[in-house]
N, CA, C and O atoms as CSV, one atom per row, in Angstrom:
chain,resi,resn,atom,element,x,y,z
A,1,UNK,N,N,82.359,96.072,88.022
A,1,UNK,CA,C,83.634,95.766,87.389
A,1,UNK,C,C,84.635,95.328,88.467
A,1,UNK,O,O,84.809,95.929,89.527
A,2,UNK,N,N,85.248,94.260,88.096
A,2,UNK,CA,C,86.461,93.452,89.375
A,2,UNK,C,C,87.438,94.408,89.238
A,2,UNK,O,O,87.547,95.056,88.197
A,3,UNK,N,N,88.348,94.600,90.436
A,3,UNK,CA,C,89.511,95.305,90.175
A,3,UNK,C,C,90.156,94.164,90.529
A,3,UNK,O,O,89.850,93.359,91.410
A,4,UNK,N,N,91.744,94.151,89.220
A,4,UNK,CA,C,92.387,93.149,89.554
A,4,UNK,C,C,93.925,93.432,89.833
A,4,UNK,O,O,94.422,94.533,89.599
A,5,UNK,N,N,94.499,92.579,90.243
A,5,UNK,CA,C,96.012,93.096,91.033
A,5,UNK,C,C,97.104,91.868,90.972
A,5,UNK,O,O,96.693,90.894,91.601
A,6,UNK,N,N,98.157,91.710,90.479
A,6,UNK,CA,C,98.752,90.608,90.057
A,6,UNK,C,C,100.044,90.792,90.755
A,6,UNK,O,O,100.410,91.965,90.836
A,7,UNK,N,N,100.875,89.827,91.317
A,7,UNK,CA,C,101.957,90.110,92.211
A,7,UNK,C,C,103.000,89.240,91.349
A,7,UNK,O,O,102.831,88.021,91.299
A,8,UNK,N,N,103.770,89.671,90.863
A,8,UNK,CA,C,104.809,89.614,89.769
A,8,UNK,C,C,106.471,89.604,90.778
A,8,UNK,O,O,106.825,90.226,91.779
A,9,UNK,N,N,106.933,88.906,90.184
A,9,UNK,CA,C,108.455,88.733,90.101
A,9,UNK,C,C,109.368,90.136,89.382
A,9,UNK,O,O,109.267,90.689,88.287
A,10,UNK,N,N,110.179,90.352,90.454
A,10,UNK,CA,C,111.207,91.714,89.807
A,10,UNK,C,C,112.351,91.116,89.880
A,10,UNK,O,O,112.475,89.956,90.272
A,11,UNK,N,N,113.538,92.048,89.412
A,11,UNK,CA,C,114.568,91.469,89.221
A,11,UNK,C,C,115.351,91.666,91.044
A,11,UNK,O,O,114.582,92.195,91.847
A,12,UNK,N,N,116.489,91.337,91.490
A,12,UNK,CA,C,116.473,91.109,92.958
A,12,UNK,C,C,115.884,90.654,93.794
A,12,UNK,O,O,116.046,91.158,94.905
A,13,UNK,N,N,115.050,89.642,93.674
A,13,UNK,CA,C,114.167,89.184,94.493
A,13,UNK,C,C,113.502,90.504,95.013
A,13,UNK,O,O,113.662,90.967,96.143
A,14,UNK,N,N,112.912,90.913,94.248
A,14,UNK,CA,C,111.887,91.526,94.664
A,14,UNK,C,C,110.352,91.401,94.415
A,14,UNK,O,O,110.142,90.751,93.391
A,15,UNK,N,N,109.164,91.844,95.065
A,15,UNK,CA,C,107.951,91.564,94.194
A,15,UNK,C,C,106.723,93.279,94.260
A,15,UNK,O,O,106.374,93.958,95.225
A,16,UNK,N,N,106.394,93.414,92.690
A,16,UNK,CA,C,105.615,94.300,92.336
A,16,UNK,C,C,104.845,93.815,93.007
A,16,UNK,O,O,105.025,92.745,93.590
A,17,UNK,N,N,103.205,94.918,93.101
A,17,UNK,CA,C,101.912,95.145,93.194
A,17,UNK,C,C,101.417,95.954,91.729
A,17,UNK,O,O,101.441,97.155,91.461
A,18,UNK,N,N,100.991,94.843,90.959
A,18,UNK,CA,C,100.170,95.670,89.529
A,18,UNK,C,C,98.683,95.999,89.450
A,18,UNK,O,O,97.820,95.257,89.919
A,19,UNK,N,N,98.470,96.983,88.922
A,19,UNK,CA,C,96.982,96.889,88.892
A,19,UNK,C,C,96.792,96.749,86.974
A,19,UNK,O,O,97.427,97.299,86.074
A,20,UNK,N,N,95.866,95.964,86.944
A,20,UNK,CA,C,95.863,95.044,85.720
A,20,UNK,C,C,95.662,95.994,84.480
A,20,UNK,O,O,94.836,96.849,84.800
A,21,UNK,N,N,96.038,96.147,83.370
A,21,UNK,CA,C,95.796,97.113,82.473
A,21,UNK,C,C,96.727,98.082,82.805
A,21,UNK,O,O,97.115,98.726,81.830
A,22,UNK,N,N,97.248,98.417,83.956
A,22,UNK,CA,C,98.789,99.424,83.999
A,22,UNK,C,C,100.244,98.973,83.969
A,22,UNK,O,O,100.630,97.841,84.259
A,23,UNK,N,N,101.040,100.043,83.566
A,23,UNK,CA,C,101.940,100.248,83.049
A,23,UNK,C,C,102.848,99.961,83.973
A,23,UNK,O,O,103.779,99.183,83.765
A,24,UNK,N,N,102.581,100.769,85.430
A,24,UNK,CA,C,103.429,100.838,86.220
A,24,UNK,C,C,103.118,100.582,87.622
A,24,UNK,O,O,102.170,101.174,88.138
A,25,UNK,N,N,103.849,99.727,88.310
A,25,UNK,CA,C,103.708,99.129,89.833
A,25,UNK,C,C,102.974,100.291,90.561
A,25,UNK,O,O,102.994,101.519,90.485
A,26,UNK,N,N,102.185,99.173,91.449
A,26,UNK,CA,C,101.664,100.585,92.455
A,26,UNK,C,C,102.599,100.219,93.968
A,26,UNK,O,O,102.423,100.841,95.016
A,27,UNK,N,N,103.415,99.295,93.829
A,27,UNK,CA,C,103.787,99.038,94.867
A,27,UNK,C,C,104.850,97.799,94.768
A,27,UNK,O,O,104.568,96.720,94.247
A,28,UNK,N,N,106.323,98.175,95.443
A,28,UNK,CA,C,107.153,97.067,94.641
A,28,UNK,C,C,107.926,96.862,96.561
A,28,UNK,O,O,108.265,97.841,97.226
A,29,UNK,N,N,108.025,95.509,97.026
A,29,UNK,CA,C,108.426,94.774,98.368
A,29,UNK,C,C,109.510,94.151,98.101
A,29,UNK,O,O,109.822,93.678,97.008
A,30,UNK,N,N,110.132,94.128,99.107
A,30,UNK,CA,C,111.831,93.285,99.176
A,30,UNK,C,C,110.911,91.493,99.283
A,30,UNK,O,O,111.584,90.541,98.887
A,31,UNK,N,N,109.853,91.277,99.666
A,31,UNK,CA,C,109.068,90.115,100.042
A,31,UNK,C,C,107.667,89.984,99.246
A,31,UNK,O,O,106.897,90.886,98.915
A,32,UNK,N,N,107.616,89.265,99.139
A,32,UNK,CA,C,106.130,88.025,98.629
A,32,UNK,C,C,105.108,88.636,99.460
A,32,UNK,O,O,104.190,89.405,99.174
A,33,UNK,N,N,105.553,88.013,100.774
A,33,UNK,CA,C,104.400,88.166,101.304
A,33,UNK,C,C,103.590,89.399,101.847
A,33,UNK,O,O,102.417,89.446,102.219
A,34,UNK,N,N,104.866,90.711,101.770
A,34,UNK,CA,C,104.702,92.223,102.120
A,34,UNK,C,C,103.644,92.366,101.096
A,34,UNK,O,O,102.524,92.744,101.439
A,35,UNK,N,N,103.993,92.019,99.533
A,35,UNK,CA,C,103.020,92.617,98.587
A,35,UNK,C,C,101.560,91.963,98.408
A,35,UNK,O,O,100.542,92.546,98.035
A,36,UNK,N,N,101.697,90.715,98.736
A,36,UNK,CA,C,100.342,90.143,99.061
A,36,UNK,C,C,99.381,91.086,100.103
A,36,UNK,O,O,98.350,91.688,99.805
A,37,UNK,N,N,99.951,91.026,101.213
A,37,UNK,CA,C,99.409,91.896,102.372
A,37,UNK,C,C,98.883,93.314,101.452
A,37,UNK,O,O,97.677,93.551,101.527
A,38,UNK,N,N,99.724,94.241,100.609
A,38,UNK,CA,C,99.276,95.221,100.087
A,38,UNK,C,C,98.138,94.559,99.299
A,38,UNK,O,O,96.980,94.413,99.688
A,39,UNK,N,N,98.626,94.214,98.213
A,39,UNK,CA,C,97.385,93.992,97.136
A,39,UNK,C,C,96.120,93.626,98.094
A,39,UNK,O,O,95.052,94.224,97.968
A,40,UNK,N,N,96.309,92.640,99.023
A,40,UNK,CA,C,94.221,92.423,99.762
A,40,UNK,C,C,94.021,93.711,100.140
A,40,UNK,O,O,92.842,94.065,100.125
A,41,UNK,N,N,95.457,95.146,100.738
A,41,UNK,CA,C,94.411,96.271,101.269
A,41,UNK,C,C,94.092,96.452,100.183
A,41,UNK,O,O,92.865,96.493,100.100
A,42,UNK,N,N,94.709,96.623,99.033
A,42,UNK,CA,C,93.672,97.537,97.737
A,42,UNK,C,C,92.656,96.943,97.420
A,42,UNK,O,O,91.557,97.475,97.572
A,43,UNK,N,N,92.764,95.983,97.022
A,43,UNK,CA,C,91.427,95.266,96.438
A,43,UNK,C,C,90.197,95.198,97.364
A,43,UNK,O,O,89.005,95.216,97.061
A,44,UNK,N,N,90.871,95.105,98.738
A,44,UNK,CA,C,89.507,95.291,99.482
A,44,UNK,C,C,88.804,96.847,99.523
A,44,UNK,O,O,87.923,96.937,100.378
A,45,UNK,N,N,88.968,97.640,99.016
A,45,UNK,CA,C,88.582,99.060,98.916
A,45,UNK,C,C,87.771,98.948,98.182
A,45,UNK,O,O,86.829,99.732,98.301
A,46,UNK,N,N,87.722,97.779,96.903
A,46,UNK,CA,C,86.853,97.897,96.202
A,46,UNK,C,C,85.546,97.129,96.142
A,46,UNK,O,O,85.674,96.154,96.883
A,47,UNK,N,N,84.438,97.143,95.625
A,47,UNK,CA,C,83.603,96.295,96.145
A,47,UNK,C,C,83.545,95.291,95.093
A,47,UNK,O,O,82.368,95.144,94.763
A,48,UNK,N,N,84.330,94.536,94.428
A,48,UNK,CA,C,85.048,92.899,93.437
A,48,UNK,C,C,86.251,93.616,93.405
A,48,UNK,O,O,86.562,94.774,93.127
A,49,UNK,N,N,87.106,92.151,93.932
A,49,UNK,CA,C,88.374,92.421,93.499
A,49,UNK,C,C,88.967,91.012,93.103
A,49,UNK,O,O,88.200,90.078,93.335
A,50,UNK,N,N,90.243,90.667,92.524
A,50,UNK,CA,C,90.629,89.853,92.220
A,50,UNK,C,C,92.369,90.193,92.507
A,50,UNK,O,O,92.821,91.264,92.103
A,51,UNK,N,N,93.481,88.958,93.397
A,51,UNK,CA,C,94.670,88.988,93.388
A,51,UNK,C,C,94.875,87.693,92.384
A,51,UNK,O,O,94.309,86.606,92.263
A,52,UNK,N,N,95.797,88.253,91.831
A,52,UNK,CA,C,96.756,86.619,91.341
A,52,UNK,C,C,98.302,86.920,91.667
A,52,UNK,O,O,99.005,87.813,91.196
A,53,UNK,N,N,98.634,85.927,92.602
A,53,UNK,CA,C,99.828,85.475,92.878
A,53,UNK,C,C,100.683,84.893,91.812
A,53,UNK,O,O,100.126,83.881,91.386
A,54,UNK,N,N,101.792,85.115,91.217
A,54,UNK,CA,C,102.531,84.934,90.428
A,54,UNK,C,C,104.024,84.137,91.133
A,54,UNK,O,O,104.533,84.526,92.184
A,55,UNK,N,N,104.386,83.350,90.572
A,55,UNK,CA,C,105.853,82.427,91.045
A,55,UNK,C,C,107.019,83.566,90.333
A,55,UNK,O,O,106.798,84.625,89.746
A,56,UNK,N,N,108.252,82.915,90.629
A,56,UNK,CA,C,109.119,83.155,90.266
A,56,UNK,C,C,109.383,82.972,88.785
A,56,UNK,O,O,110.218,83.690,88.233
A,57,UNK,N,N,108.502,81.754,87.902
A,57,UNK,CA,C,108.614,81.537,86.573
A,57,UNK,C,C,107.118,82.261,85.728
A,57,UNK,O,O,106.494,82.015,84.696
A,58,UNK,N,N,107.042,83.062,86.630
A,58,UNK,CA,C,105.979,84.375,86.033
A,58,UNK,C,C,104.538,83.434,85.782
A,58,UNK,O,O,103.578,83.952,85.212
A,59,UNK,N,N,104.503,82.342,86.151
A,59,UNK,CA,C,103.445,81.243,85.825
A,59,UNK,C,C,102.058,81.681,87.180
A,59,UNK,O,O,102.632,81.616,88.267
A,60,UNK,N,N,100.773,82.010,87.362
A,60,UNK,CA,C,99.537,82.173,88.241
A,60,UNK,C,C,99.968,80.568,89.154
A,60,UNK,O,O,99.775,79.430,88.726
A,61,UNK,N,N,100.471,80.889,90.247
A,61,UNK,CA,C,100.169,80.301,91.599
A,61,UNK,C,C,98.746,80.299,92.122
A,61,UNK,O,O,98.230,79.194,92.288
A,62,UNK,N,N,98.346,80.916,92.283
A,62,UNK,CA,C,97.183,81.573,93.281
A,62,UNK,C,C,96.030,82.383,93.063
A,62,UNK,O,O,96.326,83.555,92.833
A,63,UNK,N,N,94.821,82.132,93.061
A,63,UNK,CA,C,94.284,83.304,92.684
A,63,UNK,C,C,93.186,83.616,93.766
A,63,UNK,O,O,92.575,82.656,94.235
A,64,UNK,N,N,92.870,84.978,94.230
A,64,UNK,CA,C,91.531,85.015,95.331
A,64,UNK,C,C,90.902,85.891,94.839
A,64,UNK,O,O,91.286,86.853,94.175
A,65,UNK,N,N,89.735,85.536,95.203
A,65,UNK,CA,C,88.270,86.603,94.792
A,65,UNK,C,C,87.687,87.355,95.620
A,65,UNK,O,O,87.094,86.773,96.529
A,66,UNK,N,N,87.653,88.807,95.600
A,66,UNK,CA,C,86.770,88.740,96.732
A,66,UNK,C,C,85.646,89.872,96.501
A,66,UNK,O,O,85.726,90.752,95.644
A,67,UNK,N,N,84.605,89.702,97.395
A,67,UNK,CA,C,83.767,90.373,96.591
A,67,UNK,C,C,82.109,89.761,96.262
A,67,UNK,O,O,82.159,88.577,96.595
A,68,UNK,N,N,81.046,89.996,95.884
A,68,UNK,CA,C,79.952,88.663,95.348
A,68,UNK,C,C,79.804,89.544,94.273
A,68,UNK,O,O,79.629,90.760,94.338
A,69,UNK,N,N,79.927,88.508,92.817
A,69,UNK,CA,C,79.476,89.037,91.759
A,69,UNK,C,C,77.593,89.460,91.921
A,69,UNK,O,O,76.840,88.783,92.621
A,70,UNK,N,N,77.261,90.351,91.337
A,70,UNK,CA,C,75.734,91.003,91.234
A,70,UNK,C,C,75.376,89.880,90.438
A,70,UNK,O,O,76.111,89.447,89.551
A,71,UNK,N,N,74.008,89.280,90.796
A,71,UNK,CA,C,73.204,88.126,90.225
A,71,UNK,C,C,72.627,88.676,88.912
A,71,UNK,O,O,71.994,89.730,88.851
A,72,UNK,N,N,72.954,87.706,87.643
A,72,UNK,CA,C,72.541,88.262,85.901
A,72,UNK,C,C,70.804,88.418,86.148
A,72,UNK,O,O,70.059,89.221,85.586
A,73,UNK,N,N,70.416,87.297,87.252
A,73,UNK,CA,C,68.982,87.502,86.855
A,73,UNK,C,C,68.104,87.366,88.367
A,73,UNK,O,O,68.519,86.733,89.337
A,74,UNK,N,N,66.908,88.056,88.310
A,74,UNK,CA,C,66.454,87.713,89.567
A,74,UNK,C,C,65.854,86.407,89.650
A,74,UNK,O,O,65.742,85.510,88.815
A,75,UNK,N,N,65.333,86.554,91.386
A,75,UNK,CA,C,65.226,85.409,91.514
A,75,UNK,C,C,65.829,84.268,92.003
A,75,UNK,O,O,65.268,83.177,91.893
């Protein structure tokens, strides 16, 4: 299962760290790029992860994968 993490726009120029399906930030930066830096440590903890970078008009900028999905079939 991917863990996924979405970096969202707050009000003050600020930016969350979400983890997808929750309620509440795991992590909220005066900067972009502070919460980026967080979200790759989390996601890299896991073994699939997924960031999506979010703009200011709440619209997916960016997205990285990381991780190798498990192959459906051998061979």
């Amino acid at each position: 299962m991917r863990i996924k993490y979405h970096i969202t726009p707050r009000n003050k120029n600020r930016w969350a760290v979400i983890k997808e399906d929750s309620k509440k930030a795991a992590a909220i930066f005066d900067n972009k790029k502070d919460a980026i830096e967080r979200a790759r440590e989390l996601v890299k903890k896991a073994k699939l992860g997924q960031i999506f970078i979010h703009g200011k008009d709440s619209k997916i900028q960016r997205e990285y994968t990381y991780g190798k999905d498990p192959e459906k079939y051998p061979g």
